[in-house]
C-alpha positions in Angstrom: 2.3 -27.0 -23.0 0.5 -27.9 -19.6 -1.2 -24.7 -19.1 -2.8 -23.6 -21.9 -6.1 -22.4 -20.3 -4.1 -20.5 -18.0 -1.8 -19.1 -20.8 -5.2 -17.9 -22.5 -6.4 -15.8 -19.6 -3.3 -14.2 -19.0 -3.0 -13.6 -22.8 -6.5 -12.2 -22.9 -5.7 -10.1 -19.9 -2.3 -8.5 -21.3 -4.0 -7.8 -24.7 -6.3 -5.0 -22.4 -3.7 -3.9 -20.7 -0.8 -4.2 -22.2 1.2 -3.9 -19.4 2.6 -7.1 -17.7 3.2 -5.4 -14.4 -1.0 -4.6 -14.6 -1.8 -7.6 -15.9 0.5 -9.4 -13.4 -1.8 -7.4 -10.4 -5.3 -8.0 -12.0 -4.2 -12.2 -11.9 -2.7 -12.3 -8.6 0.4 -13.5 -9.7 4.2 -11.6 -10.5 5.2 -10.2 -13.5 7.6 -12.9 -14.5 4.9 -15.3 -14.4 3.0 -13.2 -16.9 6.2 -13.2 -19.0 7.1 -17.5 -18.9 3.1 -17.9 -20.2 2.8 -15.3 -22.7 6.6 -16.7 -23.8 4.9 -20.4 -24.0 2.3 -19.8 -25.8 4.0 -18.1 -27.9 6.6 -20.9 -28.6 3.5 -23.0 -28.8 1.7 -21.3 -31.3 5.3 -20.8 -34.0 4.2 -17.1 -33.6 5.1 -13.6 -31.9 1.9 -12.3 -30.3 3.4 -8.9 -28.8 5.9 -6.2 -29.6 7.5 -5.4 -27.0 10.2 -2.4 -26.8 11.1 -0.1 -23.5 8.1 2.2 -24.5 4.9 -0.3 -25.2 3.7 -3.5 -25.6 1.1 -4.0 -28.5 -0.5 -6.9 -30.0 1.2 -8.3 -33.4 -1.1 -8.7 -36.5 -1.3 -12.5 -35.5 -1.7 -11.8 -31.8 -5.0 -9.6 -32.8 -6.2 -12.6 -35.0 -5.3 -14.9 -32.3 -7.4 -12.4 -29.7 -11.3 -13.3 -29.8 -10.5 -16.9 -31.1 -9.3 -17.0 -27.6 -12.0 -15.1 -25.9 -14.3 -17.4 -27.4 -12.3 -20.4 -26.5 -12.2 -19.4 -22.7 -16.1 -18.1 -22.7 -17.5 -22.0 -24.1 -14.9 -23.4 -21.8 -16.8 -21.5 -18.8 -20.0 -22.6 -20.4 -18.6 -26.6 -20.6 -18.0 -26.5 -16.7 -20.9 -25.6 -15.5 -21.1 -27.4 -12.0 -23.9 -29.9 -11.4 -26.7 -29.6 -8.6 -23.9 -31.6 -6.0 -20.7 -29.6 -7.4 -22.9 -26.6 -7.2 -23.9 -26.9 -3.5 -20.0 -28.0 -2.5 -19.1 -24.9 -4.2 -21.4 -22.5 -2.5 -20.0 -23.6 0.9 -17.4 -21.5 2.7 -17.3 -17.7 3.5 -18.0 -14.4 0.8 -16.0 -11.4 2.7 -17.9 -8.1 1.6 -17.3 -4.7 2.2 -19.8 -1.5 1.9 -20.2 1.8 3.0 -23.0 3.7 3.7 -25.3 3.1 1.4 -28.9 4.7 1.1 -31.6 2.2 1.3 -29.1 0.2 3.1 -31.6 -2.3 5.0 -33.7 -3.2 2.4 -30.8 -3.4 0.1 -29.3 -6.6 3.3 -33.0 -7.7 3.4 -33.0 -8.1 -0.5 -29.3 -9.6 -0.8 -30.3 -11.9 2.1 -33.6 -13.4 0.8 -32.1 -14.1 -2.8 -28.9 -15.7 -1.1 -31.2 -18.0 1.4 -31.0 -20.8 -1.0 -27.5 -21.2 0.3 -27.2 -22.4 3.3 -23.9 -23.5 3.6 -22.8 -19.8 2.3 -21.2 -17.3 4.9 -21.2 -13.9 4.5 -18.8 -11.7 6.3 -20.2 -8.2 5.6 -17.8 -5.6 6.9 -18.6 -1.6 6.5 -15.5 0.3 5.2 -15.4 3.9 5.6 -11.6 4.1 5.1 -11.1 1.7 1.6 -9.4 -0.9 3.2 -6.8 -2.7 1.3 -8.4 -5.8 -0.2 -5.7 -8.0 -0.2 -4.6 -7.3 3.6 -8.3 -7.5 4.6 -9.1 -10.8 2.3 -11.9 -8.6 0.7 -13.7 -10.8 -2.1 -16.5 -8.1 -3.3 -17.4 -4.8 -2.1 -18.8 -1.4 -3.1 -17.8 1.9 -3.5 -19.0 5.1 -4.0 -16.4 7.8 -6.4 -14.8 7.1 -9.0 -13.4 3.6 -10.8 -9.6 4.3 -10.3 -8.4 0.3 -10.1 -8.2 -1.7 -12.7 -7.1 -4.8 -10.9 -11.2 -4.5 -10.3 -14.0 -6.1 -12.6 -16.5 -3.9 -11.6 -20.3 -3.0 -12.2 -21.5 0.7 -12.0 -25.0 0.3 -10.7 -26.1 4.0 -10.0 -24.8 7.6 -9.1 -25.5 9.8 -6.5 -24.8 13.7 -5.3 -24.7 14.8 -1.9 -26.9 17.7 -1.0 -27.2 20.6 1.5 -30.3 20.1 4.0 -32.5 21.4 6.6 -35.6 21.5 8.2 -38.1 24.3 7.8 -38.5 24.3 11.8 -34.6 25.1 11.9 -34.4 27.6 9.1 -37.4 29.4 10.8 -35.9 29.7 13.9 -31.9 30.1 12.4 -33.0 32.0 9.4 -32.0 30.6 5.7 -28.0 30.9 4.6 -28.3 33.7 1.9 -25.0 33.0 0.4 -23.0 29.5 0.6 -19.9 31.0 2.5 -22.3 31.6 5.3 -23.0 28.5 5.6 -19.8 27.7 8.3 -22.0 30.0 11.0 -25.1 28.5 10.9 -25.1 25.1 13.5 -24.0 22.1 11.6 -24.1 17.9 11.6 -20.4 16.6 10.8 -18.9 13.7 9.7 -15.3 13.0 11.4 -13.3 11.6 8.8 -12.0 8.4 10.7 -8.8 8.8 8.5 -8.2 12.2 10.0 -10.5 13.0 12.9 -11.5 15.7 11.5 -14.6 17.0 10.1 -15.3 16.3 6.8 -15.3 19.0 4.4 -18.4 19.4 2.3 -17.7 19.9 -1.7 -20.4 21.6 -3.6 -18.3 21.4 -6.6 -16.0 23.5 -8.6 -14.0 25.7 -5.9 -16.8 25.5 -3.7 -16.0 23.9 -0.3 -18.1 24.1 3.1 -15.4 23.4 6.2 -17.8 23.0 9.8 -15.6 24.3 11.8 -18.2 24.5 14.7 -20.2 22.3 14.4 -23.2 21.5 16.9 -22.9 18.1 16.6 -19.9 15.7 15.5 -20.7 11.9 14.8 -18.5 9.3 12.9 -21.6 7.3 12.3 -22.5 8.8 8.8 -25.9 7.2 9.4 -26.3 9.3 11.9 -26.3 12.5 10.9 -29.8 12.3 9.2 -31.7 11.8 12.0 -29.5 15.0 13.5 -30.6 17.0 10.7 -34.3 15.8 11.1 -33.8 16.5 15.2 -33.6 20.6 13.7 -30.0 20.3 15.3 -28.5 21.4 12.6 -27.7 22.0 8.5 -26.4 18.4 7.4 -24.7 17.0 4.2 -25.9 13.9 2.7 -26.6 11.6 -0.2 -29.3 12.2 -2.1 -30.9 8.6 -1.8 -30.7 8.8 2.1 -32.6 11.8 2.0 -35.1 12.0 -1.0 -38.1 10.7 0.7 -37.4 13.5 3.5 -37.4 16.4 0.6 -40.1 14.6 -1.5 -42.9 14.9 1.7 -41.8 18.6 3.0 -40.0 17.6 6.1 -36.7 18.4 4.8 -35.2 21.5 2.2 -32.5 21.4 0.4 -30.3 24.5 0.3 -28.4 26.3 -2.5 -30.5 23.5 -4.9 -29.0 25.2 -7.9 -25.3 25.1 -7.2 -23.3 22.4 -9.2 -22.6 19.5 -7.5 -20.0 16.2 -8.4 -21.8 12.8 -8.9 -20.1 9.9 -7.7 -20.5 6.0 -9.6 -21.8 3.7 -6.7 -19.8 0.4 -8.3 -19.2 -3.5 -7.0 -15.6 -4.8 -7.5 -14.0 -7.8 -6.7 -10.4 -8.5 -7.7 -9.2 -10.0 -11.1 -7.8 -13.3 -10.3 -6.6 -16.2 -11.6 -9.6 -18.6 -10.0 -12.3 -17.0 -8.5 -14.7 -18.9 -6.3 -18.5 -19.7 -8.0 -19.5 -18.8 -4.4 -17.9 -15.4 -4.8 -19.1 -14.7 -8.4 -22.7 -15.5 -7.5 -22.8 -13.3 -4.6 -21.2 -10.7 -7.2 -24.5 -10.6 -9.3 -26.6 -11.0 -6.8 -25.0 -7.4 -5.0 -25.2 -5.6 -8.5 -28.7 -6.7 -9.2 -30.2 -5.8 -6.0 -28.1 -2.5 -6.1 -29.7 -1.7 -8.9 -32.9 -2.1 -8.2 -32.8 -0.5 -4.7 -30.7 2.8 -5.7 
C-alpha cells in the first residue's frame, strides 16, 4: 500500500463524519477517492473498518480500536517532520490569501498580526475584506474570519470571541430628537444604514426574537460599515453596531445605548481555513498567529 499516510487522514476524517461525500469536501478530493483509500486500507489491514448500508456509515468494533492508534500515528508523524531553520524559511515563502470583515479593533488587530508575522519576510499576505462570504474555493481563500454562526464543516475553525450589536446615540441627538419610547418607533427617528452590498438595500437591524428595525428613511446610507460610527458620533443619526466598535464610546459618555434591556443574538467571531489534504506551514502559522491576536484584541 503506497499511501498509507494518506489512507490514515482520510480514515481519521470519515470516522468524524461519517459521510464520504463530507469527508470527500473537507480533503479536497471526490468521493470515490475517499472510497479506493478507505477500501485499501481496509484490504491492508485483513479487516472491515465501516458498515456501510443506504442509511449510515459507522465505525466497526475494529475500526474504533483502530481510531486513536491512528490519531496518534498521524499526530508523532506531524511531530517527526518538523522542518529545519532552512526548510522552515523555504516554507514560509509564497502568498497567505486572508479574508475579514469588519472587525472592531481592526487596526491594532493588522498592527498586531503584522509585527508577530515580520520575521517572515519572504511571506505575502493578501488580506481581502469580505462583506459578502465569498466562496473560498473560487476566491483561493486560505484563512479568514467570520462573524455568525459555524455552519461549514469543510472548516477547522477557532471561535475566538462573541459579540452583539447594539442600538446607539448620542445625548446631543436624543436631546434635540427626543429618546425612541418604544422600539417600533425607532424607523422615524433619523437613522445610519448599512446597504447590504448583496441587496442594495438597507440592512435590517435584529434585536432578537421577532424584533426587527427596517430604516426605511434613513438620513444617511453608507456601504462602508466602518463608517457608520463616526455618522452616529456626527449626531446624524441612531446607528447599529457591534459592541466592540463602540464600547469605548458608551464606557466615556459620548454615546447611549437604546432599548439596553431588549434581548439581543450573539454571533461567534471564528478563523477557518479549509480541511485539506496538504496544507501549507505558511498557511497554518498565519492561522495561529490570527486566532491568537484575535483573542487578545476582542
Amino acid at each position: 500500500m503506497q499511501n498509507r499516510f494518506e489512507a490514515l487522514k482520510v480514515f481519521c476524517s470519515l470516522a468524524e463524519t461519517l459521510q464520504f461525500k463530507e469527508t470527500a469536501n473537507r480533503l479536497a478530493v471526490s468521493p470515490p477517492v475517499v472510497s479506493r483509500l478507505i477500501a485499501e486500507l481496509e484490504n491492508y489491514l485483513g479487516e472491515s473498518l465501516f458498515i456501510r448500508n443506504t442509511r449510515q456509515v459507522k465505525l466497526t468494533d475494529f475500526g474504533q480500536a483502530f481510531l486513536p492508534k491512528a490519531e496518534r500515528l498521524l499526530a508523532d508523524s506531524e511531530a517527526l517532520f518538523v522542518p529545519s531553520r532552512a526548510r522552515m524559511a523555504d516554507e514560509m515563502t509564497g502568498v497567505v490569501r486572508i479574508s475579514v470583515p469588519h472587525l472592531p479593533g481592526e487596526t491594532a488587530v493588522i498592527e498586531a498580526v503584522a509585527k508577530r508575522l515580520a520575521a517572515y519576510p519572504d511571506l505575502v499576505l493578501d488580506w481581502g475584506k469580505d462583506t459578502q462570504r465569498l466562496n473560498v474555493v473560487e476566491h483561493q481563500i486560505d484563512l479568514g474570519v467570520r462573524i455568525g454562526t459555524v455552519q461549514n464543516n469543510r472548516f477547522i475553525v477557532k471561535v475566538v470571541g462573541e459579540t452583539q450589536e447594539k442600538l446607539i446615540a448620542t445625548p446631543e441627538f436624543l436631546a434635540a430628537h427626543g429618546t425612541p419610547k418604544r422600539w417600533r418607533d425607532v424607523s422615524d427617528f433619523p437613522l445610519v444604514a448599512h446597504i447590504d452590498r448583496n441587496t442594495g438595500r438597507a440592512e435590517n437591524w435584529y434585536l432578537g426574537g421577532d424584533i426587527q428595525i427596517t430604516p426605511t428613511k434613513p438620513a444617511v446610507i453608507t456601504n462602508d460599515y466602518q463608517a457608520v460610527l463616526p455618522f452616529v458620533r456626527a449626531g446624524l443619526g441612531i446607528g447599529f453596531v457591534l459592541d466592540g466598535m463602540c464600547k469605548a464610546d458608551l464606557q466615556a459618555g459620548r454615546l447611549v445605548e437604546l432599548f439596553a434591556d431588549l434581548p439581543r443574538p450573539s454571533w461567534q467571531i471564528y478563523v477557518y481555513r479549509p480541511q485539506r489534504l496538504v496544507t501549507p506551514l505558511r498557511v497554518k502559522v498565519v492561522f495561529d498567529v490570527l486566532v491568537e491576536v484575535l483573542k487578545t484584541h476582542i
